[in-house]
C-alpha positions as semicolon CSV with decimal commas, in nm:
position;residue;x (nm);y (nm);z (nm)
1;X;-2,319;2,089;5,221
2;X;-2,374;2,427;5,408
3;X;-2,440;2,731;5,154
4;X;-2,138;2,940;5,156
5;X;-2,107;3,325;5,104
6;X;-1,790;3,366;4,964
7;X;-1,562;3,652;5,079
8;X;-1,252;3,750;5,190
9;X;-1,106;3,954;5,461
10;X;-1,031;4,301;5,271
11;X;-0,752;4,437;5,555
12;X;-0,565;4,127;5,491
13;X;-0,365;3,960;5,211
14;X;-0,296;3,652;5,431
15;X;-0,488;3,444;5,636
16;X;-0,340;3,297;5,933
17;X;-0,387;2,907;5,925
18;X;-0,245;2,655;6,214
19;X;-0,157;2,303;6,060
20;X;-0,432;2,158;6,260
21;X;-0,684;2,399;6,044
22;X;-0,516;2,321;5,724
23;X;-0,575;1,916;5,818
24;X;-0,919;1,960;5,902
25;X;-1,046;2,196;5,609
26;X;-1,009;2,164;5,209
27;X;-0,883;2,571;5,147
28;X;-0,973;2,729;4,783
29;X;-0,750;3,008;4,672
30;X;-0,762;3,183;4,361
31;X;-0,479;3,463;4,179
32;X;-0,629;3,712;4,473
33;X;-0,572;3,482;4,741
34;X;-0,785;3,276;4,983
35;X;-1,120;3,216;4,897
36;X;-1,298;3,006;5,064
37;X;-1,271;2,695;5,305
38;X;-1,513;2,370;5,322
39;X;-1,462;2,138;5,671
40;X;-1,366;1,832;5,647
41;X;-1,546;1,746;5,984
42;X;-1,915;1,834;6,117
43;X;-2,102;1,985;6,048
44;X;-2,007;2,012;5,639
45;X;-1,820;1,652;5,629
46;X;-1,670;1,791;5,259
47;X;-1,564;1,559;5,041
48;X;-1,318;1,630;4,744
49;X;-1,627;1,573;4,551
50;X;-1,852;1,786;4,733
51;X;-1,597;2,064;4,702
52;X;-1,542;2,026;4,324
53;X;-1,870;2,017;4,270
54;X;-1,950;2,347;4,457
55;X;-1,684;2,542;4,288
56;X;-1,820;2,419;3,953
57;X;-2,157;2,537;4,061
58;X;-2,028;2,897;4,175
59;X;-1,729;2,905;3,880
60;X;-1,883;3,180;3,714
61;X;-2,103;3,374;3,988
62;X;-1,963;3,716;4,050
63;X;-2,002;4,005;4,339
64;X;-1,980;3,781;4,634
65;X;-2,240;3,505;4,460
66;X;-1,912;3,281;4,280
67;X;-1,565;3,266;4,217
68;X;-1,540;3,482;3,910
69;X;-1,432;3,223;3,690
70;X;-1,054;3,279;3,808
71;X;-0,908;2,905;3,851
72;X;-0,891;2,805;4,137
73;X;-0,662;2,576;4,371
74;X;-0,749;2,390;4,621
75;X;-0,523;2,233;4,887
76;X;-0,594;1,983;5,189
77;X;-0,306;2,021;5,463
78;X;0,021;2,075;5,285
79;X;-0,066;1,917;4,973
80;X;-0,209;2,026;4,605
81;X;-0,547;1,826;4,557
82;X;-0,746;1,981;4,273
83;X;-0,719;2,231;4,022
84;X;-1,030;2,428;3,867
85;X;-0,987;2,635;3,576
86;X;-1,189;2,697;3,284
87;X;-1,213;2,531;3,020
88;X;-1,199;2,532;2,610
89;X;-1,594;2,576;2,604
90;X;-1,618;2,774;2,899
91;X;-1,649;2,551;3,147
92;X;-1,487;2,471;3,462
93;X;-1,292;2,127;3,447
94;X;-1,156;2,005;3,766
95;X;-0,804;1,810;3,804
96;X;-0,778;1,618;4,087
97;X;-0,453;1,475;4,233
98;X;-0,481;1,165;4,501
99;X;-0,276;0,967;4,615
């Protein structure tokens, strides 16, 4: 998967997504907001577990570098299909809900 520099737009609370976007893209938002998004398609072909896996890997990275440890959800088209949040011993555990 394609190294990510997570960001987010700082003149905007929203982030304008059309449905075909929110089909084609797994979208991470945390208590600020968006976060980041991982395609579904070429060239990152994301996976649920590709994505979980990078958000454990930048859980506690701060300034820019990781997701602050915040918990995190992350939705593909209309639907709810993981949670990340830290855990008891500090750790990010991921719930995942498929179908």
């Amino acid at each position: 998967m394609t190294q990510l520099v997570i960001s987010r737009a700082a003149d905007s609370d929203r982030v304008q997504e059309s449905a075909e976007y929110r089909l084609a893209h797994y979208r991470v938002y945390d208590e600020d907001g968006f976060a980041s998004s991982f395609a579904v398609g070429s060239p990152e072909n994301a996976t649920m577990a590709s994505v979980a896996a990078f958000l454990c890997e930048k859980f506690e990275g701060c300034a820019g570098t990781g997701y602050e440890s915040k918990d995190l959800v992350v939705l593909l088209g209309h639907r709810i299909v993981a949670v990340v949040r830290r855990g008891r011993d500090g750790h990010p555990v991921v719930t995942t809900f498929e179908d």
